[in-house]
N, C-alpha and C positions, 0 to 999 in steps of 0.2 A: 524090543529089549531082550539081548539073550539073560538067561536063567544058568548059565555055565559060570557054577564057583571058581573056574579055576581062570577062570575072566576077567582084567582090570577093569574094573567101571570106575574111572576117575570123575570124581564129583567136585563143583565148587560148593563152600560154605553157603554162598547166595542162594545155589538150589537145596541143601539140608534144609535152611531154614526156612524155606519156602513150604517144602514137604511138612516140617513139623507144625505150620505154623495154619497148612491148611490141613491135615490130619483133626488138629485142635477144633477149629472151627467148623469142619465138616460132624462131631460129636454134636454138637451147640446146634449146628442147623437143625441135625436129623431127627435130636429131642423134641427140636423147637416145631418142627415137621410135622409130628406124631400129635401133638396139643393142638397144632391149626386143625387136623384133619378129624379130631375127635371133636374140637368144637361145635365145627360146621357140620358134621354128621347131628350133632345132638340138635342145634340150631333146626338142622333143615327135618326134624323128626318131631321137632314139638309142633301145640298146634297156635301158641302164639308166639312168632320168631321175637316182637319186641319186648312179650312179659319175659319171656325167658332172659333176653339180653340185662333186661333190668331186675331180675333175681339174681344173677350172675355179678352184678355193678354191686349188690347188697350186700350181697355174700364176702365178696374180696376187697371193698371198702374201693370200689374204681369205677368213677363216674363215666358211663356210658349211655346213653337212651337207646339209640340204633343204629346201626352199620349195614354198608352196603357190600353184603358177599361178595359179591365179583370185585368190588376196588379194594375191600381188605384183601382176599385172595390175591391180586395182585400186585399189589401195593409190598407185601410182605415179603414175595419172590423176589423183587425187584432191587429190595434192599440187601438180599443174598447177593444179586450181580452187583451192587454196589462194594460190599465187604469182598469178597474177591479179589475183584479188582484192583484193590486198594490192594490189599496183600501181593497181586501181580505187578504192582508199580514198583513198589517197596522193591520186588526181585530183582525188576530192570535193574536199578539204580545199584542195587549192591553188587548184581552180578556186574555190571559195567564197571564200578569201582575194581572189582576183583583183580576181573581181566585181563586191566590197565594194569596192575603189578604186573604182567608176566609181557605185557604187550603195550607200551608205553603212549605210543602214537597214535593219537584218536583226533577224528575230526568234528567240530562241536555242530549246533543241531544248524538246519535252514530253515530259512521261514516257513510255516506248514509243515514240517516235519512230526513225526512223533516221535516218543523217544523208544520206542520198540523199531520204529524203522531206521532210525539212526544206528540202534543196536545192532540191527541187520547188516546197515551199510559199512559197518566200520568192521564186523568179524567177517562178514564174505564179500570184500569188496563193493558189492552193488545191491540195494535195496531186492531187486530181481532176482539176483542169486539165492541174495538169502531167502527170501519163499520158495524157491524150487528148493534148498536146504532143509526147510522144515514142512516143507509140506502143504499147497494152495490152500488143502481143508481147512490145514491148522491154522494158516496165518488168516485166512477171511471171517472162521469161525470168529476170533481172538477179535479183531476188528469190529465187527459185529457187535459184539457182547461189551466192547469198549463204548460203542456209538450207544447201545441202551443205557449203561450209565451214563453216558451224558448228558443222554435224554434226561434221567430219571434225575438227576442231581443238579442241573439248572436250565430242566423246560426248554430246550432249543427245540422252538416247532419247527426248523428248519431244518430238523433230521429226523424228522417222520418222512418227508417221502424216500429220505436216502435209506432210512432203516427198512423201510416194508417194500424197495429194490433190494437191498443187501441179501436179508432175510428170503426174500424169492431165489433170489440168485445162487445163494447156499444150501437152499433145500438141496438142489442137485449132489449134493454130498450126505446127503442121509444115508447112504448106505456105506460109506465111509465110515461116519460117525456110528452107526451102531455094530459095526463088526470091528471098529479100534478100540471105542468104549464104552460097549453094550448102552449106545444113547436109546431112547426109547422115546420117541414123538418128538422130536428137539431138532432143532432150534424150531421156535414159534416167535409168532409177532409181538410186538411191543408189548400190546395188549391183553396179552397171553402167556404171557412167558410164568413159567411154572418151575416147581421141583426140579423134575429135568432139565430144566436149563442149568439152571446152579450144577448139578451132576455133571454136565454137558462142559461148561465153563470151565470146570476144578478143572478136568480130566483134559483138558486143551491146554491152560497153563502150566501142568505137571509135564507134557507130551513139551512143551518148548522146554521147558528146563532139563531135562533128562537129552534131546537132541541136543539142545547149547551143549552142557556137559560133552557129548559122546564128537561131538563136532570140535570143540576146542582142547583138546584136552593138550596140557604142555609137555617137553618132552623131559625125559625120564632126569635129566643134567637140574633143569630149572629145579622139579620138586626137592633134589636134593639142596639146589641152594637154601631152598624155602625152609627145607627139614633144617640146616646148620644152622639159619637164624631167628630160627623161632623160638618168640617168647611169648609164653600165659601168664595171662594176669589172674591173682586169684586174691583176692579181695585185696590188699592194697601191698601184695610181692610180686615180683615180676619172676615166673621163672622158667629157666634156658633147660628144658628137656635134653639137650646135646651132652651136658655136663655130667650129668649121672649116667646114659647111655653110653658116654665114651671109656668111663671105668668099667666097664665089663667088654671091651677092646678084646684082653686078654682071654677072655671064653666065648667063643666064635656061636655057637647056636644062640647064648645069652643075648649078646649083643644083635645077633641077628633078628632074631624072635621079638626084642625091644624096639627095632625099628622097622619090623614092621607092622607092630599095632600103632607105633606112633603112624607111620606112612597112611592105617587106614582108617583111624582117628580125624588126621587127615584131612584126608583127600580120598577117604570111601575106597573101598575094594581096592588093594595093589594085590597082585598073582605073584608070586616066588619068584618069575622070570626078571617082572621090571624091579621088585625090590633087591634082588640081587646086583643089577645093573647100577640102583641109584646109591647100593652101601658101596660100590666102585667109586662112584661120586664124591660121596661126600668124605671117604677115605683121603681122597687126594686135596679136596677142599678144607680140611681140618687137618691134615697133615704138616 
């Protein structure tokens, strides 16, 4: 990802709100993190784990007797990959709706498909293409971590032995994964999946959307149409940005300067070069 301001990074809304939406929940885990690890520190320091458990149950009014560290410890990870996930579905679906505005023709799913490799099939022609697009690590990690939620969320024993093949098979990318996102012991087995996976996870779903983005981005013509007929809804008025923007026609920086905070409002990062090109645009299309 370059770091050069003066760089278009066109983003869709699908990926903003993906980013805000695991930003939020990445707060919430790492709280949540800090409390598991202090628990089980204190647990594993007393010298009766179950009186303790049940002064604990007294104290906060939550009926507990005893717990099994290792299936709470992972029991709790696991629901990390499940909340992700969910948040990564939600992207498919909205980035695909996106898309579809700029790109009309889509082919719907096959039997056995997922709807990430349909995503695949339909912006790079071919399921194939698209992992060499985003990258083997990315897409088997992403896979992976899919097949654990499923595990974890309706018991299919019949992806335990594909899971602890997958999970072997992507180890070979451990070095991948921690010089792209400083992963640290990650990915691990069903059984084990921890902290770092969740970390591991986020930083793979962020890593597809940022490449979607950088790989689809429309050309400069489209976003002005988009810019001409955009309207915001703000509580119950609909309103057309273009119309107060067009009265300052007359003062060239004004008008300039106004379209392209709306351009990166947006559509994230436009550079001088393509805002320039796309107030060409939308000049001749509102003319």
């Amino acid at each position: 990802m370059s770091r050069d301001i003066n760089e278009t990074k066109f983003s869709f809304k699908a990926f903003r709100n993906l980013k805000k939406g695991l930003g939020e929940f990445d707060a919430v885990v790492e709280c949540n993190e800090m409390a598991i690890r202090e628990f089980l520190k204190n647990l594993k320091a007393s010298q009766d784990q179950k009186q303790f458990i049940q002064d604990l149950s007294q104290k906060h009014g939550v009926r507990v007797d005893t717990v099994s560290v290792d299936l709470f410890s992972s029991r709790i990870r696991l629901f990390y990959i499940l909340s992700v996930m969910q948040q990564a579905e939600q992207f498919i679906d909205e980035f695909r709706k996106e898309y579809k505005t700029y790109n009309p023709t889509w082919a719907d799913k096959v039997d056995g498909e997922t709807d990430f490799d349909n995503l695949l099939r339909n912006i790079f022609s071919s399921k194939g293409q698209g992992i060499i697009e985003i990258g083997e690590e990315v897409y088997h990690g992403f896979e992976y971590y899919r097949l654990v939620r499923n595990r974890f969320a309706h018991s299919e024993e019949k992806d335990m032995k594909k899971l602890k093949n997958l999970c072997s098979e992507i180890s070979k990318y451990a070095d991948f994964y921690n010089s792209t996102f400083h992963s640290v012991a990650s990915p691990n087995n069903y059984d084990k999946i921890d902290f770092n996976d969740f970390l591991l996870f986020t930083n793979i779903i962020k890593h597809i959307g940022y490449t979607l983005c950088e790989k689809c981005k429309t050309d400069n013509s489209q976003l002005a149409d988009k810019i001409s007929k955009l309207e915001i809804k703000v509580e119950n008025k609909i309103i057309k940005p273009r119309k107060n923007i067009f009265k300052l026609k007359n003062d060239p920086d004004r008008y300039s300067n106004a379209i392209g905070n709306l351009l990166n409002s947006t559509f994230g990062n436009i550079n001088r070069t393509d805002r320039d090109e796309i107030i060409q645009h939308i000049d001749r299309i509102l003319a």
